[in-house]
KOLMAR-107837 format. One record per atom (N, C-alpha, C): residue in three letters; x, y, z. Coordinates in pm, whole numbers, plus 50000, padded with zeros to 5 digits. Each point is the difference from the previous one (the first is absolute). Layout:
# KOLMAR-107837
ALAXYZ;...
***
This chain:
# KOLMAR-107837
UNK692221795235627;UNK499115010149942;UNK500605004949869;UNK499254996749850;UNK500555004549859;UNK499125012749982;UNK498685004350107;UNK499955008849879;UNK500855013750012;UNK499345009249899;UNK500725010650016;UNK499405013149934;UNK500585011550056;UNK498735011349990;UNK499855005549817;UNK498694998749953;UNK499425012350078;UNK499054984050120;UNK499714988849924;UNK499404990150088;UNK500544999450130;UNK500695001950109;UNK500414994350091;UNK500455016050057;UNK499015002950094;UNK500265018550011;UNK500285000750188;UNK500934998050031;UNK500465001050143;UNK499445008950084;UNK499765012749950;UNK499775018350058;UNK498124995650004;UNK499404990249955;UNK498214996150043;UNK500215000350129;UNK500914993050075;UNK500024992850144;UNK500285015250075;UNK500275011249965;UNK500775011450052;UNK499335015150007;UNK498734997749910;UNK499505012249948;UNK499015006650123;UNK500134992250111;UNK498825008350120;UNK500614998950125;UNK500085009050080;UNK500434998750142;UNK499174987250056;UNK498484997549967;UNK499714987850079;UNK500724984549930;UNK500124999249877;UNK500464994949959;UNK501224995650028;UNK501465004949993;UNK501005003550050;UNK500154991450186;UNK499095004650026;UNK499574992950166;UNK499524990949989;UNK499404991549890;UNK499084986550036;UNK501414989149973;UNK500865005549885;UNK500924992349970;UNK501184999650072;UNK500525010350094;UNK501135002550049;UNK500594989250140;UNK498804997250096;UNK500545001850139;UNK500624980050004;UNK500575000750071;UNK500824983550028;UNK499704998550137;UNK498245006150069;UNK500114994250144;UNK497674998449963;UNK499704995050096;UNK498715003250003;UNK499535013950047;UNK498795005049920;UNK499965011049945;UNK498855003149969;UNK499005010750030;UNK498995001049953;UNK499774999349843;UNK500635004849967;UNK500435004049833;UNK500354989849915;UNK500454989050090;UNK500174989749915;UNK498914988850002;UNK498605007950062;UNK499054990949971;UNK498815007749906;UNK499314987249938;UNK498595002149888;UNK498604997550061;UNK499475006949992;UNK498814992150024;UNK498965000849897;UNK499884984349998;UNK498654995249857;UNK498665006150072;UNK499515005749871;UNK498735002350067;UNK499264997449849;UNK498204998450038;UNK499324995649936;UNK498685012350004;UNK499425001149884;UNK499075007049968;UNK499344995449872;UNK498235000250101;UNK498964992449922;UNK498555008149945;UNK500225000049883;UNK499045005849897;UNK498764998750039;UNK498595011950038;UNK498904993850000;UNK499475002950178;UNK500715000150068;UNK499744998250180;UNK500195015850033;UNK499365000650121;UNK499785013850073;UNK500684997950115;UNK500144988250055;UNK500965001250136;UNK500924986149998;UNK501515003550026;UNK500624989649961;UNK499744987450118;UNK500274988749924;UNK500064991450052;UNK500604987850068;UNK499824995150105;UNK501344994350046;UNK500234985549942;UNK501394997150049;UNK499894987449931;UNK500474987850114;UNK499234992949960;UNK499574985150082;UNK501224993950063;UNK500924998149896;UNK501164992450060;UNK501185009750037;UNK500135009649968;UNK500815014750005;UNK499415008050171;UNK499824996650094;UNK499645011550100;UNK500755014549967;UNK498985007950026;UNK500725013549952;UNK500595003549863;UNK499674992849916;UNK500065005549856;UNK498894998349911;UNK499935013249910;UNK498445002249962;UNK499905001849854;UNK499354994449884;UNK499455008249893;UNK499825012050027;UNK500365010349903;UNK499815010450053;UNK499055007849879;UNK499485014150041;UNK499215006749941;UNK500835006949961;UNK500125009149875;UNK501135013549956;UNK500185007450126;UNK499145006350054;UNK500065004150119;UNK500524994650101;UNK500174985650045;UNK500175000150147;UNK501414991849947;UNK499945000349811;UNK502084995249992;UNK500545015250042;UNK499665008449982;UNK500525014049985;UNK500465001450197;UNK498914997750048;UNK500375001250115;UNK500764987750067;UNK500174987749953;UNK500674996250058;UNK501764998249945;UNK499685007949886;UNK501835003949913;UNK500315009750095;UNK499605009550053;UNK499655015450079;UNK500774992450125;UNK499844989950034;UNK500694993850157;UNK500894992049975;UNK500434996749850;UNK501074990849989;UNK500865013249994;UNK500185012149929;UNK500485004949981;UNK500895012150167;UNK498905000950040;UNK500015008050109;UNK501264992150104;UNK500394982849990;UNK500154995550072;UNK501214994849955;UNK500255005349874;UNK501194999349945;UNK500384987549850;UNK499294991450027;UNK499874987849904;UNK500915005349867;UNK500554993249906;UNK500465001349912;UNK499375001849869;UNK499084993650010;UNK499364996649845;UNK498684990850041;UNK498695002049885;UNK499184992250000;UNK499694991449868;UNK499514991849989;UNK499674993449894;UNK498584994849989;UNK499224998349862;UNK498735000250011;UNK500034992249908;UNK498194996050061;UNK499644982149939;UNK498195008549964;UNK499494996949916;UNK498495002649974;UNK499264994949943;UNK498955000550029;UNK498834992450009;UNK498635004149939;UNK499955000949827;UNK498915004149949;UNK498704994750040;UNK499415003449966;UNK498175000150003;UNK499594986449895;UNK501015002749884;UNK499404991249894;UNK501514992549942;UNK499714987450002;UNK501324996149913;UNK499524994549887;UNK500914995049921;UNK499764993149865;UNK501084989049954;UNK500494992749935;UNK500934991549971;UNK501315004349968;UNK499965016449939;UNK501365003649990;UNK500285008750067;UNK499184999450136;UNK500725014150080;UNK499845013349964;UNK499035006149919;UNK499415012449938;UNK500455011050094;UNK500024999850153;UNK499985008450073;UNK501285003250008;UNK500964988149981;UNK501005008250043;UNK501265005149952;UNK499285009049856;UNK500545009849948;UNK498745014149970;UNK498964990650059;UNK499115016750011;UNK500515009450009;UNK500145011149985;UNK500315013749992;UNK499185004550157;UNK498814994649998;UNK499005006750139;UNK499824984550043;UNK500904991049995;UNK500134989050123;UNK500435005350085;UNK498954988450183;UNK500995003350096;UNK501005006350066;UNK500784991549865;UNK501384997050049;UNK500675015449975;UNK499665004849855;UNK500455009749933;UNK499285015350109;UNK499125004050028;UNK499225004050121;UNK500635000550099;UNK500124991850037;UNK500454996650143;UNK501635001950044;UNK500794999849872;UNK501145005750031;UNK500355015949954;UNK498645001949932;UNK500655014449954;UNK499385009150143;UNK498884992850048;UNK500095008750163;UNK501254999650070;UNK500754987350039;UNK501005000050080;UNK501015002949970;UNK500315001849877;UNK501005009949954;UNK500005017750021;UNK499115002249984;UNK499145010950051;UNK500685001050167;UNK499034994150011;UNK500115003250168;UNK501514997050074;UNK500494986849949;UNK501264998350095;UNK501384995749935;UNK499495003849845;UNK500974996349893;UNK501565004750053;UNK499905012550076;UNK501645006250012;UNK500614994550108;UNK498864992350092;UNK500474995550164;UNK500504980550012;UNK499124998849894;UNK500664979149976;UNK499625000949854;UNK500554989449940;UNK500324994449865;UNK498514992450025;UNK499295003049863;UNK499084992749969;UNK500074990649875;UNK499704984850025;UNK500584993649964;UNK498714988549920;UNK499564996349896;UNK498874993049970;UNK500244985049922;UNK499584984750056;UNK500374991849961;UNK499094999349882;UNK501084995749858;UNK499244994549916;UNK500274986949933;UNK497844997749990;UNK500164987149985;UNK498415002049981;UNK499414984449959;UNK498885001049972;UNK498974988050069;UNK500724997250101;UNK498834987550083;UNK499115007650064;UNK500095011950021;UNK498655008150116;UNK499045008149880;UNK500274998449876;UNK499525006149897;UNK499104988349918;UNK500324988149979;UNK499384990149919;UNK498724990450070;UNK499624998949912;UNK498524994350109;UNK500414982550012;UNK501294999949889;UNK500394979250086;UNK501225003950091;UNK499995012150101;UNK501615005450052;UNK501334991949980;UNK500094995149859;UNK501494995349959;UNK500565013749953;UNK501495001250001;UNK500755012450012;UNK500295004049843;UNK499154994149904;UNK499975002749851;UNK499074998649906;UNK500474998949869;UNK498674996749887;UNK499634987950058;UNK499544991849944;UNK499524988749963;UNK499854990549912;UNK500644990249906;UNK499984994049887;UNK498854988750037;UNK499384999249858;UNK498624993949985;UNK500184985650092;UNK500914995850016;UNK500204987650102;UNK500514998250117;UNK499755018550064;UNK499935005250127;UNK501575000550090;UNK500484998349895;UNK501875004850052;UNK500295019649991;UNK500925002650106;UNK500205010649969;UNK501055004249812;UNK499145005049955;UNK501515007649915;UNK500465007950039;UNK500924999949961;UNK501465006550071;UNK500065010749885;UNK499954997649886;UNK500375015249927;UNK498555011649994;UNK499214993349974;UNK499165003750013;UNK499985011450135;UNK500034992250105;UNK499855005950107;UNK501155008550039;UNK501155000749906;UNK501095014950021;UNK499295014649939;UNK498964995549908;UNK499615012449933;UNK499055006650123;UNK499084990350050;UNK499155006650099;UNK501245006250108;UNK500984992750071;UNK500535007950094;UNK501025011649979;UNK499855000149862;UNK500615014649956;UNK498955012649989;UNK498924994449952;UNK498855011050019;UNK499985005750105;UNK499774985650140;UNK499655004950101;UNK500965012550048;UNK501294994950004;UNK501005007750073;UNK500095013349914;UNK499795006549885;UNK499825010149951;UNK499305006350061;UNK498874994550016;UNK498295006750071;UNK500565003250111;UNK500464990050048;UNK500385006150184;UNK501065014149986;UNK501144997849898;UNK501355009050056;UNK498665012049917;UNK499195000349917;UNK499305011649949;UNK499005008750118;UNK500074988250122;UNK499105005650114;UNK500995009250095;UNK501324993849961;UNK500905007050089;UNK500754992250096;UNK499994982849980;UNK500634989250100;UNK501485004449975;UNK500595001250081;UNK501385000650032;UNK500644990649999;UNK499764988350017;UNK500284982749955;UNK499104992049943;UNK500624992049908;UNK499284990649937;UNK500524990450062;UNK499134987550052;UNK500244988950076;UNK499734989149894;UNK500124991349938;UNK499654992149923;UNK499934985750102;UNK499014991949965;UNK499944991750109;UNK499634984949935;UNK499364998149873;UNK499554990649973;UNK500944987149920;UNK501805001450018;UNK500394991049957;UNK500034994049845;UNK499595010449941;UNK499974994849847;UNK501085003849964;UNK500714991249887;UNK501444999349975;UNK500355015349863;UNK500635006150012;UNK500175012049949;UNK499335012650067;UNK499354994850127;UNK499055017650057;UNK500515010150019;UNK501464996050032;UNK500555014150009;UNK500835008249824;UNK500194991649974;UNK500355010849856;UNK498685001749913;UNK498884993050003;UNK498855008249999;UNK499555014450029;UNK500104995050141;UNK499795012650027;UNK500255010750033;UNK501324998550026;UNK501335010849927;UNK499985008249904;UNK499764996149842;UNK500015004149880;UNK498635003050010;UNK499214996150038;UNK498675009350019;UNK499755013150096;UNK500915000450131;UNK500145008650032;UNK500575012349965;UNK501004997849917;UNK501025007149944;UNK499605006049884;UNK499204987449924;UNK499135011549887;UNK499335009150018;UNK499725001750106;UNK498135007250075;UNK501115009350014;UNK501025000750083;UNK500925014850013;UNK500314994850125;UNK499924989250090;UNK500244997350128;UNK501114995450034;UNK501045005449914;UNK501464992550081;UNK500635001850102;UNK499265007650093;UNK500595005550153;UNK498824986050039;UNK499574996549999;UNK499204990550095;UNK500414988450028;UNK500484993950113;UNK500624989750035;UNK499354988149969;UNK500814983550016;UNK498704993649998;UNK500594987850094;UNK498945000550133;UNK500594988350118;UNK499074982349972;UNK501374996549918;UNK499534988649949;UNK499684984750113;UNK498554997050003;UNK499744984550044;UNK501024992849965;UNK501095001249990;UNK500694986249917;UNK500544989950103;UNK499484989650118;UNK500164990250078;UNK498555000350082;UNK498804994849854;UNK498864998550120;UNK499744987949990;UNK499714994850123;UNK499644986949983;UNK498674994050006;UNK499734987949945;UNK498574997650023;UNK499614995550121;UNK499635008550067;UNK500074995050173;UNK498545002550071;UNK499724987650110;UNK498945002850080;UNK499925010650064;UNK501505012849994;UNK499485007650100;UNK498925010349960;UNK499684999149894;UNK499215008349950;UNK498334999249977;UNK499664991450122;UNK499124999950011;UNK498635013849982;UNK500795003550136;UNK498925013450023;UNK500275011349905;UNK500605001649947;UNK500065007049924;UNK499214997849873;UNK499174990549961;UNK499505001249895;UNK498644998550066;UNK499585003250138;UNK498555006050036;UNK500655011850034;UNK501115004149979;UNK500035014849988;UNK500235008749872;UNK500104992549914;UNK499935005049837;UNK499174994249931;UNK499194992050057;UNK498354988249936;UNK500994993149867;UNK501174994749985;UNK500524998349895;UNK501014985950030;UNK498894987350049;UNK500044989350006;UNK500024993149871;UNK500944988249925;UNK499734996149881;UNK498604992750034;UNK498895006049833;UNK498994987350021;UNK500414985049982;UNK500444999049924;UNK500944985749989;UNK501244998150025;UNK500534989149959;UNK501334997650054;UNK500515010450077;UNK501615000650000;UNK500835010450045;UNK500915003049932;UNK500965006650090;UNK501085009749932;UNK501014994049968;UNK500614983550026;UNK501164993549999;UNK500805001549863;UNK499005003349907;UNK501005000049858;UNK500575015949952;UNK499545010650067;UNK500935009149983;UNK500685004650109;UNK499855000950161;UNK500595001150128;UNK501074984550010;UNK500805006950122;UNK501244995049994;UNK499724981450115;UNK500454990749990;UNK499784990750019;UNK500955001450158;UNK499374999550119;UNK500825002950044;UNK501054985150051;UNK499604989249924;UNK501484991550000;UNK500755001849864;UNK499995012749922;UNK500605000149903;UNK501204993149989;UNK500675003449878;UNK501004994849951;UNK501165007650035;UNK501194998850109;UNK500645008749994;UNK500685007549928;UNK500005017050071;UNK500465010949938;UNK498745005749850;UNK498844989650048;UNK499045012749946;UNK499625014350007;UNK499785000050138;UNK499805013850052;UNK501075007549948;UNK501324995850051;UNK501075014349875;UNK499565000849865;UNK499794989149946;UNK500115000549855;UNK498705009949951;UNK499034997350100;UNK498405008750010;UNK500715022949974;UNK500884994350100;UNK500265016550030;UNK501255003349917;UNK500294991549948;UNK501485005649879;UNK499165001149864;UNK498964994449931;UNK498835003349944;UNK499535014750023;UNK499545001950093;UNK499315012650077;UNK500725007349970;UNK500925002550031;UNK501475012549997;UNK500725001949921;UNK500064991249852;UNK500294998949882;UNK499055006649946;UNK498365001150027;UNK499245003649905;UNK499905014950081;UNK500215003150097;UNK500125015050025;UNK499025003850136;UNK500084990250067;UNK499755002250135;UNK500685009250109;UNK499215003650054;UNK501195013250111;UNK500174995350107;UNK499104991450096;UNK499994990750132;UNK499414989049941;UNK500304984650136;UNK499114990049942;UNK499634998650126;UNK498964983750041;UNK499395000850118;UNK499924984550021;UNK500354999950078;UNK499374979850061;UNK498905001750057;UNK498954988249977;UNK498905002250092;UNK499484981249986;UNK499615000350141;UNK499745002550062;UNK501114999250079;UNK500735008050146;UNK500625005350068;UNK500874992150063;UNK498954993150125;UNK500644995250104;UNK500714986750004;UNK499074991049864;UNK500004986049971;UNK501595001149904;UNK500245011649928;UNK500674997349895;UNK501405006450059;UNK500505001050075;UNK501235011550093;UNK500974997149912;UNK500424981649947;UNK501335000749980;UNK499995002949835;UNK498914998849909;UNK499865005449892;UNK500005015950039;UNK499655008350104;UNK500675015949980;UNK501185003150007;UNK500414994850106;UNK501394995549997;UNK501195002549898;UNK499284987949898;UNK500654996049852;UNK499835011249931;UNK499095006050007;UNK499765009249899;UNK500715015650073;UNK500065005850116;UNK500555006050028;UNK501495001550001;UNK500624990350009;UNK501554995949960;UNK500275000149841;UNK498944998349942;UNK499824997849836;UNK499865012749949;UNK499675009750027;UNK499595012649919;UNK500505009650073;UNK500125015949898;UNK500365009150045;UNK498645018050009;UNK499074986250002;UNK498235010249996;UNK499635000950129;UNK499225008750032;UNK498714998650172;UNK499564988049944;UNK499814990950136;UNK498954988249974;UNK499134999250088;UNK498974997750027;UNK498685000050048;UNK499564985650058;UNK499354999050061;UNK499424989050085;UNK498725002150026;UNK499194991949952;UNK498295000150086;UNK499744990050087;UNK500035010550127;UNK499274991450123;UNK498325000249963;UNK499544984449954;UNK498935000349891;UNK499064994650135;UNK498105000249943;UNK499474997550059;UNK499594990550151;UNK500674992049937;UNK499574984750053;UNK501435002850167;UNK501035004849937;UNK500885007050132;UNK499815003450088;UNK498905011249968;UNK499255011850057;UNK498904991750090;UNK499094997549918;UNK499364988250039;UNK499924993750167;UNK501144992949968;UNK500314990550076;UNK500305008750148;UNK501185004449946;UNK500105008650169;UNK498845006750057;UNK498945001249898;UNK498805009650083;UNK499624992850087;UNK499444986449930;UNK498864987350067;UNK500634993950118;UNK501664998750022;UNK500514995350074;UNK500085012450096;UNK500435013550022;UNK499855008150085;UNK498644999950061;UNK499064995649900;UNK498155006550083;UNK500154986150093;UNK500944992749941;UNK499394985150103;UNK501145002450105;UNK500835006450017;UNK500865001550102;UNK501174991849988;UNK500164995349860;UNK501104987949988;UNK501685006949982;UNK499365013349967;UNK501985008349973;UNK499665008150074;UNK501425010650013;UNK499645012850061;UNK500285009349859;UNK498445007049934;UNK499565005649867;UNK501575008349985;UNK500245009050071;UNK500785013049988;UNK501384995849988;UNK500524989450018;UNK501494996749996;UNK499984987749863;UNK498874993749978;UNK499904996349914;UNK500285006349845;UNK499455009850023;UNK499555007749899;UNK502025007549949;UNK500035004950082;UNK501295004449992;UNK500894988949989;UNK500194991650082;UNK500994984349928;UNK499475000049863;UNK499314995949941;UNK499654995549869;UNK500505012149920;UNK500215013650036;UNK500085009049895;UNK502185003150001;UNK500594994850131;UNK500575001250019;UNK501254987949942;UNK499354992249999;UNK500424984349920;UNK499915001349846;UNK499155008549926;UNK499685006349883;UNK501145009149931;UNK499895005350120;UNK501425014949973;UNK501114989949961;UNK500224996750095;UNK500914989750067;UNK500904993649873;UNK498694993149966;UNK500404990349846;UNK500265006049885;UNK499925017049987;UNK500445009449926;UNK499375006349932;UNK498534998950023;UNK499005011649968;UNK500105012250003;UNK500385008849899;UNK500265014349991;UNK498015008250057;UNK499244994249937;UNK498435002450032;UNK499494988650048;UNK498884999850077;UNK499044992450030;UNK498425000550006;UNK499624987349920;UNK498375013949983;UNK499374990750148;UNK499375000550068;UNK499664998450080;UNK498575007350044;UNK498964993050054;UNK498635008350062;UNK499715007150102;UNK501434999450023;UNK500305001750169;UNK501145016850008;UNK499875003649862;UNK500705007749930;UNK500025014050175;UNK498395002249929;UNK499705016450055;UNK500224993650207;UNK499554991450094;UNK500604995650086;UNK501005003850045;UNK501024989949928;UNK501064998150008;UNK500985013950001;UNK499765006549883;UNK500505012549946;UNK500175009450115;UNK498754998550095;UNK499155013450122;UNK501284994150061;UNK500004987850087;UNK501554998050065;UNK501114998550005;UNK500285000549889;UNK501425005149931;UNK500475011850024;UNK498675012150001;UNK500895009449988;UNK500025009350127;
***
């Protein structure tokens, strides 16, 4: 880690009693879990989702109430994914001022801002109407610089709603000193930023993009997500990038598939690192519990426990608010 303050500000990770608790504990922990949640522009009653049992689009209202039970139950932190009404090619929404996204966290800051860390991924595949995670160059590749300016907007808009983390998620090379120096101009240098830096381009992410409608129309993601037969010692080199440009945590995802890359990276750094137990995870243990093929409840806990395990300081997980109730 080169950088150094005022860029590289230690006392972000320190400034909230919930805070302070999401990063601290070395056992499983309510506190050391996230839960993603989703909220969709336009609907009166949220909706469930197909491959997700028990997880829903949600209405402002029924995210409010269901932050209201992550919180109650101890959870650490939430993180949010949204889902405009209208997209366009460069993601318009998601630096709206009265997007969603921007909406939707200045309620839950509101409401449960002092009780878990609210936490908002940015990125622009649930915002663009071809859901690739950037601009677009006339011969349908992502740009990459291009697309640092949008995820600096975005993340302004959000920390201007009141996000307590900036999540950056879309893998474009410089996102985090982007959006760093954009934060910092706005006046936001207390705001942390829990960097994507080990995502891979992976099937597990199926359901999750009928839970953010932010399927590529064409091709896929292989040229900016991580290959997962990369080249070794990518993934460090991903997060010594990250933490050079002024990252405060980083995150592997997807979770369960990738253990000995957390591993690496937990032995490698001296930040919280994060793990997403991602859709397709989740997923799986549901369809196999409804069919009677695991036993759901020990499942659920092995997988989060094998997570810790591999040196996950957080875990975002769907199983967050659950899990959290029996913990404590």
């Amino acid at each position: 880690m080169t950088a150094q303050f005022p860029v590289a500000r230690p006392r972000r990770l320190r400034r909230t009693a919930s805070m302070r608790r999401m990063v601290a504990g070395t056992r499983l922990h309510p506190a050391e879990l996230v839960l993603p949640m989703f909220v969709k522009e336009g609907i009166t009653e949220p909706n469930p989702i197909g491959s997700m049992p028990g997880v829903f689009q949600h209405t402002r209202d029924s995210l409010r109430k269901a932050a209201h039970e992550a919180a109650e139950a101890g959870v650490g932190g939430l993180i949010l994914f949204g889902i405009p009404e209208v997209k366009d090619g460069r993601g318009s929404a998601a630096d709206d001022p009265e997007g969603i996204v921007q909406r939707a966290v200045a309620d839950l800051v509101a409401d449960v801002g002092d009780a878990l860390v609210v936490m908002t991924d940015t990125c622009l595949d649930e915002f663009t109407d071809h859901g690739h995670c950037g601009i677009l160059t006339p011969e349908g590749e992502v740009d990459n610089d291009a697309t640092l300016e949008r995820y600096a907007s975005a993340a302004v808009a959000q920390a201007r709603a009141g996000s307590q983390v900036i999540a950056p998620s879309g893998m474009m090379d410089g996102q985090v000193a982007a959006i760093r120096a954009a934060l910092d101009g706005d006046g936001f240098e207390q705001v942390p930023i829990l960097a994507y830096s080990a995502k891979y381009a992976s099937a597990f992410y199926g359901p999750f993009r009928e839970a953010a409608e932010c399927a590529p129309q064409f091709g896929d993601r292989n040229a900016y997500q991580q290959d997962a037969a990369g080249p070794a010692g990518e993934a460090l080199r991903e997060v010594r990038l990250d933490l050079d440009e002024g990252a405060d945590a980083v995150m592997v995802k997807p979770a369960l598939a990738y253990l000995d890359i957390l591993r690496q990276v937990r032995d490698a750094v001296d930040v919280p690192v994060a793990a997403y137990q991602v859709s397709g995870e989740y997923a799986m243990v549901e369809a196999a519990a409804a069919n009677g093929w695991v036993d759901r409840d020990r499942v659920i806990m092995e997988s989060l426990v094998a997570i810790r395990r591999a040196g996950a300081d957080m875990i975002l997980t769907y199983w967050a608010t659950e899990v959290a109730g029996k913990l404590r």
